[in-house]
C-alpha positions in Angstrom: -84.7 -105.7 -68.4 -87.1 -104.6 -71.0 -86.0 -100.8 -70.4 -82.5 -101.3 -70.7 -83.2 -103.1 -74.2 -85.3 -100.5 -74.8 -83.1 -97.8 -74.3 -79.5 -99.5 -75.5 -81.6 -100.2 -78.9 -82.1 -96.6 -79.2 -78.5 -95.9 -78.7 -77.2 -95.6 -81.9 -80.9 -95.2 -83.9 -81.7 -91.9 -86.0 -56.6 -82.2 -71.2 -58.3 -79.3 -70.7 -60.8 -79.0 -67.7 -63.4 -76.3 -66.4 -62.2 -74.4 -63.8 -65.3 -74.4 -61.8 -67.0 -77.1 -63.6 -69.4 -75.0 -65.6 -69.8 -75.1 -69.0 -68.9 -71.3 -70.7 -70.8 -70.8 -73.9 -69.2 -69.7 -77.2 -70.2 -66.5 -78.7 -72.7 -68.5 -80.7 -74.6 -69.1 -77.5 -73.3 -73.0 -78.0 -71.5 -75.0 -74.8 -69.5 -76.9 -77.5 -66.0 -75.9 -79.0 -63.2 -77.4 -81.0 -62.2 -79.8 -78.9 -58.0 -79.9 -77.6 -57.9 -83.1 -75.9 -56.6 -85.2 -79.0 -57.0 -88.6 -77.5 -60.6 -88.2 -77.0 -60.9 -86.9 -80.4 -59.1 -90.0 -82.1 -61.2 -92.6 -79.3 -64.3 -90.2 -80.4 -63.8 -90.5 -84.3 -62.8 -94.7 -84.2 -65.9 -94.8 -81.9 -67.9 -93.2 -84.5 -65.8 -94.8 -87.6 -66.4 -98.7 -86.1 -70.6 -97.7 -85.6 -70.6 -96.4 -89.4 -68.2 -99.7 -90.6 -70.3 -102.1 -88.2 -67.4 -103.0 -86.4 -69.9 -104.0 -83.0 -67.4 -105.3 -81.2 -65.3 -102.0 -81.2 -68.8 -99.8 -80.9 -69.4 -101.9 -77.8 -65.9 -102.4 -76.3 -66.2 -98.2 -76.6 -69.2 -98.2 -74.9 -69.8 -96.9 -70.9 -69.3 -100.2 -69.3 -72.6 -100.0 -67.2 -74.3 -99.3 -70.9 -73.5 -102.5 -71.7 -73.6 -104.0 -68.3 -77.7 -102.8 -67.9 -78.1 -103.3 -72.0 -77.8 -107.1 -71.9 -73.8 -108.0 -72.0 -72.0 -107.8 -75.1 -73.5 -110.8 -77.1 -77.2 -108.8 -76.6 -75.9 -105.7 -77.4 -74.1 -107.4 -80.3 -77.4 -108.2 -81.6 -79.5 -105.4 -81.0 -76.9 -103.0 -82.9 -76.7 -105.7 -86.2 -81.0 -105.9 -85.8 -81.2 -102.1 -85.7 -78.5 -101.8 -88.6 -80.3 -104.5 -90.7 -84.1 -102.1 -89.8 -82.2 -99.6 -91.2 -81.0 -101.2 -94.8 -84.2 -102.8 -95.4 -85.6 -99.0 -95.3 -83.1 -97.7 -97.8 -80.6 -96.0 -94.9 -77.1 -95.9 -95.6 -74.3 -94.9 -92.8 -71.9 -93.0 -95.3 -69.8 -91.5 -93.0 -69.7 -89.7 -89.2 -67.0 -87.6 -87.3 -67.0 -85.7 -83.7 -67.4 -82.9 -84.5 -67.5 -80.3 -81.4 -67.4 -80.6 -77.9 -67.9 -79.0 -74.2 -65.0 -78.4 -71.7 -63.8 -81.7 -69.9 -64.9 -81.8 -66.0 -65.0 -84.0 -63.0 -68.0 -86.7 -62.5 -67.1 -88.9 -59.4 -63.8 -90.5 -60.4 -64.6 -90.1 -63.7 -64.1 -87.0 -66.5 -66.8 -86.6 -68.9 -67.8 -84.1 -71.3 -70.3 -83.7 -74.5 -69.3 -84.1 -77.9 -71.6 -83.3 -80.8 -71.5 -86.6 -83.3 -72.7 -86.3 -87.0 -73.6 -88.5 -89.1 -74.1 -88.6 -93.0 -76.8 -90.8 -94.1 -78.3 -91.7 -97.6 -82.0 -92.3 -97.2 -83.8 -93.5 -100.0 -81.0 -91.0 -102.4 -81.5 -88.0 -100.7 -78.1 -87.4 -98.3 -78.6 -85.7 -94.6 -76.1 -85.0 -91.9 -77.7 -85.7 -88.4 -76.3 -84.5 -85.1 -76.7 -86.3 -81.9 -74.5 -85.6 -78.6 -73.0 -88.5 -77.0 -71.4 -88.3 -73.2 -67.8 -89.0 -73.8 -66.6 -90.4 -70.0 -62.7 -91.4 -69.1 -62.7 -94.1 -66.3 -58.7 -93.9 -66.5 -57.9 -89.8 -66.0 -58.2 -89.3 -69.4 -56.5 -91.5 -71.7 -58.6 -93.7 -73.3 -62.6 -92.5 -73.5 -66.3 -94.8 -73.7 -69.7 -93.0 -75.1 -73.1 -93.1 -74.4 -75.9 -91.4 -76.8 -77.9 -88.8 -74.4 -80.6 -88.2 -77.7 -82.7 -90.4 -75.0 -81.9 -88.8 -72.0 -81.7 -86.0 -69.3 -79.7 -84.8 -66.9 -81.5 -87.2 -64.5 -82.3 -90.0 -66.4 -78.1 -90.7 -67.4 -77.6 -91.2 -64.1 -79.3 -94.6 -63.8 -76.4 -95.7 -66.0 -74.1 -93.6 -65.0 -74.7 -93.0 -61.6 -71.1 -90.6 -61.5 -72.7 -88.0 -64.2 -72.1 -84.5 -62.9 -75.6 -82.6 -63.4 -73.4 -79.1 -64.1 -72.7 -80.4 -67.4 -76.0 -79.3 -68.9 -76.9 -81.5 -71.8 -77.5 -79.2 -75.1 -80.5 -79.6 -77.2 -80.0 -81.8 -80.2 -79.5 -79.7 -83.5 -81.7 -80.5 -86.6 -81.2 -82.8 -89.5 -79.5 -81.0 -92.8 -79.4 -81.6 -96.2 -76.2 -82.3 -97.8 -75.6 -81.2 -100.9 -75.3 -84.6 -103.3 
């Protein structure tokens, strides 16, 4: 139990689809692109929108079901986001604002589509702003139309599958991009 409150804490801290399920890079050398499913962008952006407004009930209601199954339940989880928020204020870090930004091409996981979007975040720490990037696994339980996320800055390809046992390994997880400054 201990893991799973280990690594649900550190969830949120600091229709297309692939023809042959492999993800085609951009000229860039990047998986992600501008994404052209528009219900996933909306789900992505209020998922991001409620985290930044610490709306927990929406963040976790948005969440893979088994994250929050393994994580504790939703009162836990509840808790655990408002502790880690709270960590984060008492150290002079503001949420200012986050979007979804980019992601990969949409494939097949089980009975389950999932792809990779690429979520920033601006922060204010101590008066100095900075945009960080994470990528969160956006997964579609119902063909498409509504979408739940799971941060992968913890995980692998192997490790995402002890939560979500359906993850497709072809859908190569990209390295995290660096912290930036934003102009104030």
């Amino acid at each position: 139990m201990r893991l799973f409150t280990f690594l649900f804490a550190l969830l949120f801290t600091t229709a297309s689809f692939a023809q042959d399920d492999m993800i085609i890079e951009d000229d860039d050398g990047s998986p992600f692109k501008a994404i052209e499913n528009e219900g996933l962008t909306n789900d992505g952006k209020a998922f991001v929108d409620a985290f930044i407004s610490k709306d927990y009930n929406k963040v976790i209601e948005m969440s893979h079901p088994n994250i929050v199954e393994m994580g504790g339940g939703d009162v836990f989880m509840k808790k655990l986001l408002e502790d880690d928020r709270m960590m984060m204020e008492q150290q002079s870090i503001k949420y200012l604002s986050g979007s979804i930004i980019e992601g990969t091409d949409i494939i097949k996981a089980g009975d389950e589509l999932h792809c990779i979007v690429s979520q920033s975040i601006v922060l204010e720490i101590g008066g100095t702003k900075v945009k960080s990037f994470s990528n969160l696994l956006a997964a579609s339980l119902d063909g498409g139309n509504n979408w739940k996320f799971v941060n992968l800055d913890q995980h692998d390809t192997e490790s995402i599958k002890v939560f979500v046992p359906s993850y497709n390994t072809e859908l190569i997880i990209p390295e995290r991009r660096p912290t930036e400054n934003v102009a104030n």
